[in-house]
PDB file of N, CA, C and O in Angstrom:
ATOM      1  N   UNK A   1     -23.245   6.558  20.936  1.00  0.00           N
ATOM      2  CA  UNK A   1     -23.239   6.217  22.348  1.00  0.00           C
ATOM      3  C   UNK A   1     -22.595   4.847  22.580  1.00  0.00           C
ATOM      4  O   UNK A   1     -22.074   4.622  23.673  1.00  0.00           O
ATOM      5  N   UNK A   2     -22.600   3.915  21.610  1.00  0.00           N
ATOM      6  CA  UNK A   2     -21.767   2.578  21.690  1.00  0.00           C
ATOM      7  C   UNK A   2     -23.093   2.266  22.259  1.00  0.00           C
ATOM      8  O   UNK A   2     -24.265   2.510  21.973  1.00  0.00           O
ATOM      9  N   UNK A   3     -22.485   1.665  23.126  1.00  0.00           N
ATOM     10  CA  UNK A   3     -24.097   0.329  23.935  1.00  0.00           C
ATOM     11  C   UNK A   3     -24.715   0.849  24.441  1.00  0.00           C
ATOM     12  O   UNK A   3     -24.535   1.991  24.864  1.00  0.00           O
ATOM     13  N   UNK A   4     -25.731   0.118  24.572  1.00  0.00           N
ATOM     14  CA  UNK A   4     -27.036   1.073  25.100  1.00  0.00           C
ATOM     15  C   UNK A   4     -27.822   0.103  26.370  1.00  0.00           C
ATOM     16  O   UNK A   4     -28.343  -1.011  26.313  1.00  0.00           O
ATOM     17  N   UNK A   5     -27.653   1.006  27.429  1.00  0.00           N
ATOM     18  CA  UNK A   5     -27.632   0.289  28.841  1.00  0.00           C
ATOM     19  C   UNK A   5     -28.926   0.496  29.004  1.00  0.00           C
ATOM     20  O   UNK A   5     -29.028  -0.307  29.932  1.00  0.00           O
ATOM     21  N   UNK A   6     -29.807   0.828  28.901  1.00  0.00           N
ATOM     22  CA  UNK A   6     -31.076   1.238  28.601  1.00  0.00           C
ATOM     23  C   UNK A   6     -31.822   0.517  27.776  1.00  0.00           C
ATOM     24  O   UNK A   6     -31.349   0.528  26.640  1.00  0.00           O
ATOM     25  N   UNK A   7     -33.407  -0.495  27.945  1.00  0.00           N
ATOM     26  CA  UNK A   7     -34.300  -1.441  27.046  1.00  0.00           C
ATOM     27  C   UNK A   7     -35.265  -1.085  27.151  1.00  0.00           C
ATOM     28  O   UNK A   7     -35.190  -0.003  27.733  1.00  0.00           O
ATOM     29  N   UNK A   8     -36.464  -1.381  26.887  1.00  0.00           N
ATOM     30  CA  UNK A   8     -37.945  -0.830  27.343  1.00  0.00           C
ATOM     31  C   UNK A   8     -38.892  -2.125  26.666  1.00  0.00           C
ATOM     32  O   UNK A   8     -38.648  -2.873  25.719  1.00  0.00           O
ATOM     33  N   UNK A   9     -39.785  -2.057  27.367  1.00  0.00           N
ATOM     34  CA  UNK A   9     -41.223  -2.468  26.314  1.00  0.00           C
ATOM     35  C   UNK A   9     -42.531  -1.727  26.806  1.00  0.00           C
ATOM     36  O   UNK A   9     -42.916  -1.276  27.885  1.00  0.00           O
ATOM     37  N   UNK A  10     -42.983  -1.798  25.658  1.00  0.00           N
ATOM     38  CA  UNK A  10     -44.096  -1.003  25.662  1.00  0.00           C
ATOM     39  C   UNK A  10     -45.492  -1.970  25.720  1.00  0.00           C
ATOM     40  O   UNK A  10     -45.737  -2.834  24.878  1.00  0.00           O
ATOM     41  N   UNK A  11     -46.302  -1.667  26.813  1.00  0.00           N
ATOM     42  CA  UNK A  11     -47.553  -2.869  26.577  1.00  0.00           C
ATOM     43  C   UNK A  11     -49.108  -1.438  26.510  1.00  0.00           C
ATOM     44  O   UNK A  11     -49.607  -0.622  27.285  1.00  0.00           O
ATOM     45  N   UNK A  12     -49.322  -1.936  24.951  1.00  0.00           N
ATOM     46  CA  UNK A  12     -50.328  -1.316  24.885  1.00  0.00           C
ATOM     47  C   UNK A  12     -50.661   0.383  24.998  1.00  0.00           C
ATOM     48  O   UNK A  12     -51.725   0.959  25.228  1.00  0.00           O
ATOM     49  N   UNK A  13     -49.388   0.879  24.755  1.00  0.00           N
ATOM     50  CA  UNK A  13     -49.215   2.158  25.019  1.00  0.00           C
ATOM     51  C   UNK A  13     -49.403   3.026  26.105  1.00  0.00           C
ATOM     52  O   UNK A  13     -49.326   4.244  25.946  1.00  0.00           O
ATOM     53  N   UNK A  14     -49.713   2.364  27.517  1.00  0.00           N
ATOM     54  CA  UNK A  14     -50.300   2.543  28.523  1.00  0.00           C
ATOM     55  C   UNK A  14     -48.684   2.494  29.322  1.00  0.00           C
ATOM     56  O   UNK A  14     -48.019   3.519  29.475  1.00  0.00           O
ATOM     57  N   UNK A  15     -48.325   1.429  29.678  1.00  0.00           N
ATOM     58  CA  UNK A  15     -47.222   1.097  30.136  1.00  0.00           C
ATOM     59  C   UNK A  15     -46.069   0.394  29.992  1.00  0.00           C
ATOM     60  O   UNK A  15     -46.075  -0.718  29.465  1.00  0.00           O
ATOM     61  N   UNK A  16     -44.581   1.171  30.601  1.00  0.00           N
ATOM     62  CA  UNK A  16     -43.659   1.033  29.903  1.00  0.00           C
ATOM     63  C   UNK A  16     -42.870   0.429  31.074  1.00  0.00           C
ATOM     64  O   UNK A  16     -43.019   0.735  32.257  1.00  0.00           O
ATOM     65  N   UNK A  17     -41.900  -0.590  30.512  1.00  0.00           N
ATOM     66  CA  UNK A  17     -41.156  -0.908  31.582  1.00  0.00           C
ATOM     67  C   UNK A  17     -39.809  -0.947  31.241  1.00  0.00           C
ATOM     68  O   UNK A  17     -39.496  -1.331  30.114  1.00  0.00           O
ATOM     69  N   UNK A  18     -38.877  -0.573  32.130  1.00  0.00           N
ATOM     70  CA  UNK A  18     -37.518  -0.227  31.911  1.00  0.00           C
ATOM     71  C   UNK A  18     -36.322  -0.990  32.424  1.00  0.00           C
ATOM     72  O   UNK A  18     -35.982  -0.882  33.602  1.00  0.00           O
ATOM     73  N   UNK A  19     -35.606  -1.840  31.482  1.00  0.00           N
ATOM     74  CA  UNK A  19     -34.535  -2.238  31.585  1.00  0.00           C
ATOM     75  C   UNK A  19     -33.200  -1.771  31.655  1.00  0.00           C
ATOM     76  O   UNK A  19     -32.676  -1.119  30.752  1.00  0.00           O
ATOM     77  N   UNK A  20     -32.697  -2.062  32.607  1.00  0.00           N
ATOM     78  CA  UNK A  20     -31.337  -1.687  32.898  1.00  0.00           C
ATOM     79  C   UNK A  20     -29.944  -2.785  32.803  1.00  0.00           C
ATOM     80  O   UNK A  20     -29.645  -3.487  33.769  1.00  0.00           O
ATOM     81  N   UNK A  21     -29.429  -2.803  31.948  1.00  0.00           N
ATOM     82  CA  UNK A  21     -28.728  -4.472  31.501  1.00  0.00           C
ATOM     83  C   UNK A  21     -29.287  -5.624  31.707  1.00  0.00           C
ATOM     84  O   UNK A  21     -28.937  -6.677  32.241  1.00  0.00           O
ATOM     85  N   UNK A  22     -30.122  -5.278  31.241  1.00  0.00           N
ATOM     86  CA  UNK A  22     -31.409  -7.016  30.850  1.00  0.00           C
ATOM     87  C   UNK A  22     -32.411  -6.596  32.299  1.00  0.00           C
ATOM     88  O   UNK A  22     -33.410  -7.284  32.091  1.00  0.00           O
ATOM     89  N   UNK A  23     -32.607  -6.005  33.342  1.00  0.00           N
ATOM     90  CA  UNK A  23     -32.878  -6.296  34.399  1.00  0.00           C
ATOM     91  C   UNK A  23     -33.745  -5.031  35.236  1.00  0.00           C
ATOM     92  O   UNK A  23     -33.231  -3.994  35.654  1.00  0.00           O
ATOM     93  N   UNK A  24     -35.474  -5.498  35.376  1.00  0.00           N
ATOM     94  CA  UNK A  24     -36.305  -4.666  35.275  1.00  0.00           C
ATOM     95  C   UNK A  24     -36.248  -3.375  36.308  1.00  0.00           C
ATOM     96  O   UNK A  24     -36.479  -3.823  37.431  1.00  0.00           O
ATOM     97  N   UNK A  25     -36.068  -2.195  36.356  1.00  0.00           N
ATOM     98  CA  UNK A  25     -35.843  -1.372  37.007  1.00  0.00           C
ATOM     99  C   UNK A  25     -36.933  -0.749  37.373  1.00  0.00           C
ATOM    100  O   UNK A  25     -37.028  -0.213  38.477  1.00  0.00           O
ATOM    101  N   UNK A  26     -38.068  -0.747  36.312  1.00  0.00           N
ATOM    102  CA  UNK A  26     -38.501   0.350  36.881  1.00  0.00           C
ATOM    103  C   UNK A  26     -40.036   0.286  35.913  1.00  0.00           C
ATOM    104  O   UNK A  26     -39.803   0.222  34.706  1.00  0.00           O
ATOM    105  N   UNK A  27     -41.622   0.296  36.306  1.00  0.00           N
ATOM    106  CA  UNK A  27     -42.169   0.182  35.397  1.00  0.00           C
ATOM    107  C   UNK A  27     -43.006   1.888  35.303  1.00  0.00           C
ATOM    108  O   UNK A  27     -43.005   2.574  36.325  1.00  0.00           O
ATOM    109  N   UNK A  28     -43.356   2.171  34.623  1.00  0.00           N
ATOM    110  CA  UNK A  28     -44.504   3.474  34.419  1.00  0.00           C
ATOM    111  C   UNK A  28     -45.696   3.271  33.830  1.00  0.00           C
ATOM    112  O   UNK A  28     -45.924   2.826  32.705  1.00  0.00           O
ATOM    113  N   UNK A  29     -46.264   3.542  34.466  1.00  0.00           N
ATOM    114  CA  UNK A  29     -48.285   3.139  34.045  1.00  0.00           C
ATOM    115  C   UNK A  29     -48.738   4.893  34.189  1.00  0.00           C
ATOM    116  O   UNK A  29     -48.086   5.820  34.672  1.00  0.00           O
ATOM    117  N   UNK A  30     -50.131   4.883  33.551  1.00  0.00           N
ATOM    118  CA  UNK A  30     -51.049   5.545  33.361  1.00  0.00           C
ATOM    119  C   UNK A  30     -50.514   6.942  32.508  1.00  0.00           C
ATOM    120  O   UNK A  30     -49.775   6.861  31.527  1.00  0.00           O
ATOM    121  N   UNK A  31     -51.040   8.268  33.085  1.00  0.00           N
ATOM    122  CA  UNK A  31     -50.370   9.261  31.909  1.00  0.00           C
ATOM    123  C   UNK A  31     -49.365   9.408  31.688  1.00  0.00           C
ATOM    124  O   UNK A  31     -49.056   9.697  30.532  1.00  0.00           O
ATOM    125  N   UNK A  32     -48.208   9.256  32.867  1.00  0.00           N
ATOM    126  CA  UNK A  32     -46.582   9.013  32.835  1.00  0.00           C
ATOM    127  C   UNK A  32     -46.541   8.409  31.488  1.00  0.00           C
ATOM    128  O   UNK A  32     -46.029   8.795  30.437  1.00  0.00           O
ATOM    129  N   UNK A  33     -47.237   7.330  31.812  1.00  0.00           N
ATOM    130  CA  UNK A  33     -46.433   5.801  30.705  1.00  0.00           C
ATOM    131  C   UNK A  33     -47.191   5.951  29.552  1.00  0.00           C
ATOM    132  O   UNK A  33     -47.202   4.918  28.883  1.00  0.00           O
ATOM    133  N   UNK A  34     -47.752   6.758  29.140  1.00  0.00           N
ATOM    134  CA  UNK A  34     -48.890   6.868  27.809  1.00  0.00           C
ATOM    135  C   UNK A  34     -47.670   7.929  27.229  1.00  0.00           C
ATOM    136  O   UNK A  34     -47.091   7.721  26.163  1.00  0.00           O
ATOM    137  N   UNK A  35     -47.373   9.140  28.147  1.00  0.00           N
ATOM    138  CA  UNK A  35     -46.468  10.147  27.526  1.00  0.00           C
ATOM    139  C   UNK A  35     -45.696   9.338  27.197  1.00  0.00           C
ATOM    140  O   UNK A  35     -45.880   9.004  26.027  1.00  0.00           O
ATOM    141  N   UNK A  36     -44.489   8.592  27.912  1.00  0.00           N
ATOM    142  CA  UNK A  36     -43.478   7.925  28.077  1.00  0.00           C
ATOM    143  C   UNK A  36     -43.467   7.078  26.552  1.00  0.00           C
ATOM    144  O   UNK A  36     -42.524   7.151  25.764  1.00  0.00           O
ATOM    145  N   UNK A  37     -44.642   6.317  26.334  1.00  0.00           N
ATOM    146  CA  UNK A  37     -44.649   5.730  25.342  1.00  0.00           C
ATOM    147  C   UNK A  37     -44.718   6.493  24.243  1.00  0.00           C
ATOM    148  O   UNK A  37     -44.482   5.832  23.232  1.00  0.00           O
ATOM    149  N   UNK A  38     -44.920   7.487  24.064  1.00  0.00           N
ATOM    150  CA  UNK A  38     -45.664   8.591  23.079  1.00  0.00           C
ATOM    151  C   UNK A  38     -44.109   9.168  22.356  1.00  0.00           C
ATOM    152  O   UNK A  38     -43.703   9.478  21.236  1.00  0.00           O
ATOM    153  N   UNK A  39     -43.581   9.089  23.731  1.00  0.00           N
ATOM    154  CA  UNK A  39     -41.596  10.243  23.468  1.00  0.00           C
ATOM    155  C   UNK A  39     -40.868   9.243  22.888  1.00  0.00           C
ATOM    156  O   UNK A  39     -40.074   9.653  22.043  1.00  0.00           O
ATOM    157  N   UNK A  40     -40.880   8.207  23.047  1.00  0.00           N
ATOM    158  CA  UNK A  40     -39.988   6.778  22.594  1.00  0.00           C
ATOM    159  C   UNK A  40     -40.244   6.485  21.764  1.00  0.00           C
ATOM    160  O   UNK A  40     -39.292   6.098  21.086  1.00  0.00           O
ATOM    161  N   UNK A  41     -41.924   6.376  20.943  1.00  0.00           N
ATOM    162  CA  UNK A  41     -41.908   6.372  19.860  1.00  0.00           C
ATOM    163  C   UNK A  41     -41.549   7.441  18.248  1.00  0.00           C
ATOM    164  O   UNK A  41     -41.775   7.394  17.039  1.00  0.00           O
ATOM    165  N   UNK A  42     -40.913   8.266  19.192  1.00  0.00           N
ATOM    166  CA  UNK A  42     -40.458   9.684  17.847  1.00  0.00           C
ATOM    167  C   UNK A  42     -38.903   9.866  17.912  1.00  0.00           C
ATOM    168  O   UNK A  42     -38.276  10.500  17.064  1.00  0.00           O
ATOM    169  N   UNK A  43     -38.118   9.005  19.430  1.00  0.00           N
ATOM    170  CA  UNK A  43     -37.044   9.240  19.943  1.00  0.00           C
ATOM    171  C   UNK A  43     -36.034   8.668  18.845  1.00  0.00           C
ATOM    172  O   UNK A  43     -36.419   7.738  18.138  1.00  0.00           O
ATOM    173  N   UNK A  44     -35.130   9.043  18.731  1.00  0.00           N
ATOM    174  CA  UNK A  44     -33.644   8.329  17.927  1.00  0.00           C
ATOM    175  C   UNK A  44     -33.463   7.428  19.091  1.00  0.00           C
ATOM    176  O   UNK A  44     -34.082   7.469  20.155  1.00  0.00           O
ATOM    177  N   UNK A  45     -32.414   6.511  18.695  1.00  0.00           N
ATOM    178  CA  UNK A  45     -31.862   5.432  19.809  1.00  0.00           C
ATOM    179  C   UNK A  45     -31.070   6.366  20.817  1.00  0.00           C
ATOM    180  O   UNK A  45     -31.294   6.260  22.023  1.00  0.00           O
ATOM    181  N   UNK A  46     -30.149   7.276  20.337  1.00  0.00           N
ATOM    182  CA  UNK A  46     -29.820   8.266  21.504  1.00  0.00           C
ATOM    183  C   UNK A  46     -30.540   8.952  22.629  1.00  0.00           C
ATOM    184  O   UNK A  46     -30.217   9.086  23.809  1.00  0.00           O
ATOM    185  N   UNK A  47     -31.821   9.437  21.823  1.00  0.00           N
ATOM    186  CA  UNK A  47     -33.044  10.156  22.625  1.00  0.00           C
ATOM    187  C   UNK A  47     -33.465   9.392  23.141  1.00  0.00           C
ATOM    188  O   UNK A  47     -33.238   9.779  24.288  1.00  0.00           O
ATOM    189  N   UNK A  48     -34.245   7.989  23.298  1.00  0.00           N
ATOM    190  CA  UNK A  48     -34.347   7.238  23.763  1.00  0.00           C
ATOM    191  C   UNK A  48     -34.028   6.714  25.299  1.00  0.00           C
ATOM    192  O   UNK A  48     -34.682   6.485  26.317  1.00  0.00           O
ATOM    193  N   UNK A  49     -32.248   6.639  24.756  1.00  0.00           N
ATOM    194  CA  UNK A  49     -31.399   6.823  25.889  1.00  0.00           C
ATOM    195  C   UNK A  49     -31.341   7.687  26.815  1.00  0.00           C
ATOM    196  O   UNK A  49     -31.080   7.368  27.975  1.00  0.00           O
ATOM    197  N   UNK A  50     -31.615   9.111  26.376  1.00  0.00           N
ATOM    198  CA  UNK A  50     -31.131   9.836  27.238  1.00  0.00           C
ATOM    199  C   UNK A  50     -32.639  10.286  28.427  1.00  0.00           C
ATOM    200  O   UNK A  50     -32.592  10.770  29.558  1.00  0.00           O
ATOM    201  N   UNK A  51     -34.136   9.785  27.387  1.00  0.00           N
ATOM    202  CA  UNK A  51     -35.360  10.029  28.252  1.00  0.00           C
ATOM    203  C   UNK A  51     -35.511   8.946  29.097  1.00  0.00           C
ATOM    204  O   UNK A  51     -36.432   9.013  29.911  1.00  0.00           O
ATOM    205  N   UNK A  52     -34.602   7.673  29.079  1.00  0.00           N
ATOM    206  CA  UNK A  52     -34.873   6.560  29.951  1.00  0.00           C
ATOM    207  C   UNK A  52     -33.990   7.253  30.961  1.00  0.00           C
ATOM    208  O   UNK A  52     -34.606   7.726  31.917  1.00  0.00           O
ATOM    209  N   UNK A  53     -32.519   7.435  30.955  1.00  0.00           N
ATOM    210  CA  UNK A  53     -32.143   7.873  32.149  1.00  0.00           C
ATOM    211  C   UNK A  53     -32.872   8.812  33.077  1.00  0.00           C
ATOM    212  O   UNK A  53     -32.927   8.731  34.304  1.00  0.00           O
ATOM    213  N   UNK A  54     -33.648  10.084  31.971  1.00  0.00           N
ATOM    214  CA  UNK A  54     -34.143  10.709  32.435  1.00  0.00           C
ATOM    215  C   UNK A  54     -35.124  10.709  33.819  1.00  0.00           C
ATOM    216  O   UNK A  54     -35.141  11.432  34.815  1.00  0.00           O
ATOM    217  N   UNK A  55     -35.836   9.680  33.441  1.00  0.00           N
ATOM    218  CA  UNK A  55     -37.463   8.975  33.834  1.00  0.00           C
ATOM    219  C   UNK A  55     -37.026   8.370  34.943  1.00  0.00           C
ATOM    220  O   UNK A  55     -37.551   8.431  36.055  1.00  0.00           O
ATOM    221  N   UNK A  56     -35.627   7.522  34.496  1.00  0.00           N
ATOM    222  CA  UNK A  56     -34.997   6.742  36.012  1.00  0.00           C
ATOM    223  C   UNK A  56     -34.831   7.408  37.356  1.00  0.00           C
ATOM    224  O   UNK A  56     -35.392   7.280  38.444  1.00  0.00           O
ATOM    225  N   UNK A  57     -33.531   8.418  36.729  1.00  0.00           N
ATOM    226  CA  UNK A  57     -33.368   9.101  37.934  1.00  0.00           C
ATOM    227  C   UNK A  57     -31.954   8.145  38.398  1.00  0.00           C
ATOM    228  O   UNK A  57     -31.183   7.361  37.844  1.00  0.00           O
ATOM    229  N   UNK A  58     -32.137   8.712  39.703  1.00  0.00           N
ATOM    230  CA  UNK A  58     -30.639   8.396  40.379  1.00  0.00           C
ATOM    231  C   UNK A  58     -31.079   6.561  41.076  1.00  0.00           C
ATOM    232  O   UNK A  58     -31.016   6.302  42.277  1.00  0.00           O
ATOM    233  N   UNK A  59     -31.441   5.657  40.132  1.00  0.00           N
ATOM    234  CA  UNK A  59     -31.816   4.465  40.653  1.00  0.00           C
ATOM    235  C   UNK A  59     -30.905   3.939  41.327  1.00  0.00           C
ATOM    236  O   UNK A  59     -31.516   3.199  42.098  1.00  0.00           O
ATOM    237  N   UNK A  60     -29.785   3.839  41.542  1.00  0.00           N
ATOM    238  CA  UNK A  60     -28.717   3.062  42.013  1.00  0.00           C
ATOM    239  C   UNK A  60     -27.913   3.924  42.872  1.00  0.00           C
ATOM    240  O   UNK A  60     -27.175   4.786  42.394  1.00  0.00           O
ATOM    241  N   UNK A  61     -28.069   3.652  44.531  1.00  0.00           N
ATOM    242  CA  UNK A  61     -27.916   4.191  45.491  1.00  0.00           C
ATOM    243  C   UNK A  61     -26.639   3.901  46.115  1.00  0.00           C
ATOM    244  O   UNK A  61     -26.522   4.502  47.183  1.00  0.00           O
ATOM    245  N   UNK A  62     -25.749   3.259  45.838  1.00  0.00           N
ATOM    246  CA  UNK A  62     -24.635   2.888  45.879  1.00  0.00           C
ATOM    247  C   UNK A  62     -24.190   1.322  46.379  1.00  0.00           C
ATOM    248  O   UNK A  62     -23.150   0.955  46.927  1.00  0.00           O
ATOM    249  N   UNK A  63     -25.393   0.545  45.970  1.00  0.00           N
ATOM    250  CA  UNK A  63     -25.015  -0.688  46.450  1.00  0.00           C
ATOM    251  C   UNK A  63     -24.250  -1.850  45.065  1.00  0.00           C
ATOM    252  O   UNK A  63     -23.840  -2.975  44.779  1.00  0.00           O
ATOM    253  N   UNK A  64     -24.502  -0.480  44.621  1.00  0.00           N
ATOM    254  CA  UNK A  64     -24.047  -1.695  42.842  1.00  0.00           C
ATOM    255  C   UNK A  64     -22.075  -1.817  42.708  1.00  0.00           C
ATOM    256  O   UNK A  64     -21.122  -1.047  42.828  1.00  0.00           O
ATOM    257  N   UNK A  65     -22.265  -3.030  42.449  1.00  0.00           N
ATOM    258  CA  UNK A  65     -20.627  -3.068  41.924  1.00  0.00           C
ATOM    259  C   UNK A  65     -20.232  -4.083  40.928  1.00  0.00           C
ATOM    260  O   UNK A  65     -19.068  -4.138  40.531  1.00  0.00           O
TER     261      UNK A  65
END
């Protein structure tokens, strides 16, 4: 995939918060973020990637440039 636009941390396995080029997008708490944490920890760096976009969604509504 080359770079990976996509970061996370995990606090306590509960909740996960999601970086988008250094810059917090998006956090997930309770069973979301327990699963969330659960998939990331078995994920390749690709999989990873591709369940953060997933989780995101269409975050960026067209004001980005």
């Amino acid at each position: 995939m080359g770079e990976e636009p996509f970061t996370f941390t995990s606090h306590g396995g509960v909740k996960v918060r999601i970086f988008w080029q250094g810059r917090c997008i998006m956090t997930v708490g309770g069973r979301r973020g327990e699963a969330l944490a659960a998939d990331l920890a078995d994920a390749t760096p690709e999989g990873a990637q591709r369940l953060l976009q997933r989780v995101t969604g269409n975050f960026k509504r067209g004001n980005e440039r």
